[in-house]
Structures are given as C-alpha cells and as structure tokens.
PAPABA-948899 format. One line per 3 residues: number of its first residue (from 1); for each residue x, y, z of C-alpha. Coordinates in steps of 0.2 Angstrom, whole numbers, plus 5000, padded with zeros to 4 digits. Last residue first. Example, Ala and Ser with C-alpha at 12.3 -4.5 7.8 and 13.67 -1.06 7.14 Angstrom:
! PAPABA-948899
2	5068/4995/5036 ~ 5062/4978/5039
//
This chain:
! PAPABA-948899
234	4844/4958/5566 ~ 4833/4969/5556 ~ 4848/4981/5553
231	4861/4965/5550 ~ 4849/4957/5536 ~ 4848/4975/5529
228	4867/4977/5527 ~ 4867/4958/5522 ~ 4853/4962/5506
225	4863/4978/5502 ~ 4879/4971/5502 ~ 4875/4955/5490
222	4868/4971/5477 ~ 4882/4979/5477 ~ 4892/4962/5473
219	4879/4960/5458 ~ 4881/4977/5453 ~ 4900/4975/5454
216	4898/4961/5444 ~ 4887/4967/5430 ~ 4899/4982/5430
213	4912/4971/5426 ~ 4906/4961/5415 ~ 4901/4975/5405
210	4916/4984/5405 ~ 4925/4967/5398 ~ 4913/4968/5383
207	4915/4987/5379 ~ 4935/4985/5379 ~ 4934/4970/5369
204	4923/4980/5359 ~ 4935/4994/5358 ~ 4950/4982/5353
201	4938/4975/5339 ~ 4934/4994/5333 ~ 4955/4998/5334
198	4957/4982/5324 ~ 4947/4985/5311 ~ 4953/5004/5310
195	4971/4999/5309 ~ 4964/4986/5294 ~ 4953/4998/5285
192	4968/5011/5287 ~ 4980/4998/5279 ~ 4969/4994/5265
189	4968/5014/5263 ~ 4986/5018/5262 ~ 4988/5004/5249
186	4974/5008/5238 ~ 4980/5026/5238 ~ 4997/5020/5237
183	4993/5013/5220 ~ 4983/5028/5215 ~ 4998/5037/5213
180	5010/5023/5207 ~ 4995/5020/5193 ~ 4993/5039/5190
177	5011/5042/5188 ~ 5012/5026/5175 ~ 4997/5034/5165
174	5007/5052/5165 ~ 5022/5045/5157 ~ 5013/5032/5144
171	5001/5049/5138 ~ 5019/5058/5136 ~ 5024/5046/5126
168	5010/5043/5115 ~ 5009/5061/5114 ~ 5028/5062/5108
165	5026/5048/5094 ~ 5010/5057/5088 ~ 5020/5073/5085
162	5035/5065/5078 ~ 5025/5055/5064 ~ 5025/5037/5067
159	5040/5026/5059 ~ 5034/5014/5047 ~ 5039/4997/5051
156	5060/4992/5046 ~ 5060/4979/5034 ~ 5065/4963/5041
153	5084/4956/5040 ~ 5092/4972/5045 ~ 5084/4970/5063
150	5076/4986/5068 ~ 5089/4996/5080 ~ 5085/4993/5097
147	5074/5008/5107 ~ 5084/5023/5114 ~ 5083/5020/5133
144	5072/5033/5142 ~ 5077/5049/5151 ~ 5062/5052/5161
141	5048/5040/5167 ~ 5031/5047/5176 ~ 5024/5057/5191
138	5042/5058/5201 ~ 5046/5060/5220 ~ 5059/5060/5232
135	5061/5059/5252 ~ 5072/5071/5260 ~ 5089/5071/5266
132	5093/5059/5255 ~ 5114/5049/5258 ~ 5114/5033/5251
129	5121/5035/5235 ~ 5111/5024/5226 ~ 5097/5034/5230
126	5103/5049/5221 ~ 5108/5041/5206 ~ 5092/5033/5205
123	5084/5051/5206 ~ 5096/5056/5191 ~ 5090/5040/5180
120	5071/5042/5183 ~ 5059/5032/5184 ~ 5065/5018/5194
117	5073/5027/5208 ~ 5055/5040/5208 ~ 5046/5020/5212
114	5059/5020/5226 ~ 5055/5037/5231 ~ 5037/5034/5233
111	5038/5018/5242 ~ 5048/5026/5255 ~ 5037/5042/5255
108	5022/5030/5256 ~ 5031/5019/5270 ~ 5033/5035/5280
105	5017/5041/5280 ~ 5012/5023/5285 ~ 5023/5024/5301
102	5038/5014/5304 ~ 5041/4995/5307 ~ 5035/4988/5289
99	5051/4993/5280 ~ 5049/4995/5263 ~ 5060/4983/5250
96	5048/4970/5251 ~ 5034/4981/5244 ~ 5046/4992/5231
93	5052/4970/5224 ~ 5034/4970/5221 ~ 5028/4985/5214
90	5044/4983/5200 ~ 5040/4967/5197 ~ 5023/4969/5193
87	5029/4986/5180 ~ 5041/4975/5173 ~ 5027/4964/5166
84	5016/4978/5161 ~ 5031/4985/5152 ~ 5033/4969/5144
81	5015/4965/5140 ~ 5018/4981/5127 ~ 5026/4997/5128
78	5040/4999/5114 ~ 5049/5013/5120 ~ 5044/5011/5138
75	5051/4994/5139 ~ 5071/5004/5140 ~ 5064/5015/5156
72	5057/4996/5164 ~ 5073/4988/5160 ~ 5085/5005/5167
69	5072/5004/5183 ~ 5073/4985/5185 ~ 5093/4990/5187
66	5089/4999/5199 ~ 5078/4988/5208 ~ 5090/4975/5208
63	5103/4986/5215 ~ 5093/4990/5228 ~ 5090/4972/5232
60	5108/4969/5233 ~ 5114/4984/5242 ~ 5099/4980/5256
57	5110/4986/5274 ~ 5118/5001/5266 ~ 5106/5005/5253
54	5089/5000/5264 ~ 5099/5014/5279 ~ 5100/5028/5265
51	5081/5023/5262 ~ 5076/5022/5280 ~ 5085/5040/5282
48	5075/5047/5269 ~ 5059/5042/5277 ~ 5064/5049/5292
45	5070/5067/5286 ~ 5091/5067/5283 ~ 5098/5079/5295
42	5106/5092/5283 ~ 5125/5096/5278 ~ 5130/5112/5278
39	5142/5109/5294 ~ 5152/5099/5284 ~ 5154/5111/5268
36	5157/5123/5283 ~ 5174/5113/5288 ~ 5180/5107/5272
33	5180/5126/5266 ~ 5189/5129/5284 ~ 5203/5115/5282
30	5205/5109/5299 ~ 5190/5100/5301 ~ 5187/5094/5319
27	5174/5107/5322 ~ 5163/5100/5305 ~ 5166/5083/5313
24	5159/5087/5330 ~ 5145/5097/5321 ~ 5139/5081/5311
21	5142/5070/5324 ~ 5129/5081/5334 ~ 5116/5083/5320
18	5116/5063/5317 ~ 5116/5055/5332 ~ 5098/5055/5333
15	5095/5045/5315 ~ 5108/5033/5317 ~ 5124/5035/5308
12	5127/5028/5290 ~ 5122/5048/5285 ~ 5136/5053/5296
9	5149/5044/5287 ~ 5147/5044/5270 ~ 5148/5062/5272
6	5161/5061/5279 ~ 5168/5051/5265 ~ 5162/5065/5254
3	5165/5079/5262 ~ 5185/5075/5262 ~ 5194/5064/5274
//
C-alpha cells in the first residue's frame, strides 16, 4: 500500500492504538521513503479524531454540510435573508453533527472546525479526508462563488465601485467570525450554567442528606446518654 491508504488506515483506528499501529506499519514498509513518510505521521488530537471518526461513520451528513458550505460561500455574494437562512442551517446540521459524549473543549474545537469546513474550500478539503491531526479554525468565508451573471432580459444594476465592493466584503467576513465566535460563547456558557446547576443541586442533596444524618446520630447520642445514666443510678 502507499502513505495514503495507510494513512487511511491508521486514522480509521481508535484513538489509543493509533501511535503503535503507526510504527508497526512504518516497520513493515519495505520501501524506506514509504517507510519514514509512515512514521511522520501525527496522533490526531481528540477533537480531530471525533471529526475523522464523524466522516467515516456520518459521510452523509458531512457531505451535507459541505455542500451547505459551497451554498452558503456562493450567498455571500449577494447577502440577503438567504445568507441568513443558510447561516440557521448551517448552526443546525454543526449541532447534530457534534458528539455530545466528550468534553465541552472538545465540542467547541469540533464545532469550530466544522464551521472552518463551511468557510473555507481548502479546510473542507481537509475534513473530507478524514484524516486532522488537529482541529481547525477560520474567522470568516474565503474563496467565494463568483455571483450569476445578470439575466440578459433586465438591465444589469450599477456595479459598486471596487473599493466599496471590497469593504463590504470584508465587513460580511469578519461579521460572520464574530457571530461563530460568539456563538460558542453562548454555547459554552449555557452548558457551564447548566453543569453548574447541577453540581449546586448535587451539593444540596449532599448538604440535606448530612443533616439528616447528624440529626440522627445526635438523636442516637443522645438515647445512649439517658440509658448510660439510667444504668449508673441503677
């Protein structure tokens, strides 16, 4: 096999097997340039190694996205309740996408590397592969779908000057950054109030249970007392 399929490989492995498969494999390799290509190769980090595992076991909804991402990069050209639409979708199909068994950390980096996916044609290429060894990130849209010809039967609109046309896009790429940013902000929080909810109800749970027991154990105290005196004066 060449890098590539062993590649494909070892990032399908799970997480803990991958270093030593990787070194097996690289030792197996007769060809020495195949062989240290192999050994190059880096442990993907955790959040990259949930997304490698969402293209392998989610092709379909990754795909979706992708595509989204090529809809939403074309929008951006014209901008409009379209591009708000997409970007609903977009934060919709990212949140069933993320796995909800691993740590928040590693939910934002998912979540970020999606939303990079969508942005920017390079990084989606990346994903689609499925094989990140870290997780990816990107403040706004790159490489943008040229926008439709006007139709011959309408006179074309005035064009905007060059300069204006390039500050209006640039103003579009660092809103959307902001919004994704803030986004897991809002996110991250909401899920801190709620762990912290939880851990405040646990600790009165605690508090209430310690009560009733030191209220019991006072009252059994007690019940010794009175039948250690009865037994002196006896």
């Amino acid at each position: 096999m060449g890098v590539e399929e062993i590649a494909d490989e070892l990032y399908a492995l799970p997480l803990d097997q991958f270093t030593q498969a990787r070194d097996a494999a690289a030792r197996a390799e007769p060809d020495p340039a195949t062989s240290k290509a192999v050994k190059a190769l880096r442990k993907p980090t955790v959040a990259a190694y949930a997304v490698n595992q969402l293209v392998r076991t989610n092709p379909d909804g990754i795909t979706e996205l992708l595509a989204l991402g090529e809809q939403l990069r074309t929008a951006m050209t014209s901008g409009g309740h379209v591009v708000r639409q997409l970007t609903e979708r977009r934060r919709s199909l990212i949140s069933s996408l993320v796995p909800r068994d691993v740590p928040a950390a590693v939910r934002d980096d998912v979540t970020a590397t999606l939303e990079a996916a969508t942005a920017d044609p390079a990084m989606a290429g990346e994903v689609r592969a499925g094989r990140l060894v870290r997780p990816l990130r990107c403040t706004g849209f790159g490489a943008a779908a040229p926008a439709p010809a006007p139709s011959p039967s309408k006179p074309a609109a005035a064009k905007p000057t060059p300069a204006a046309l390039d500050d209006a896009r640039r103003r579009v790429l660092e809103l959307a950054g902001t919004a994704d940013d803030a986004q897991r902000r809002y996110e991250a929080a909401v899920r801190a109030a709620t762990e912290a909810r939880e851990r405040l109800e646990a600790a009165e749970a605690e508090r209430a249970e310690a009560h009733r027991a030191a209220k019991a154990a006072h009252a059994e105290a007690e019940k010794a007392r009175r039948e250690l005196g009865r037994l002196e004066r006896s």
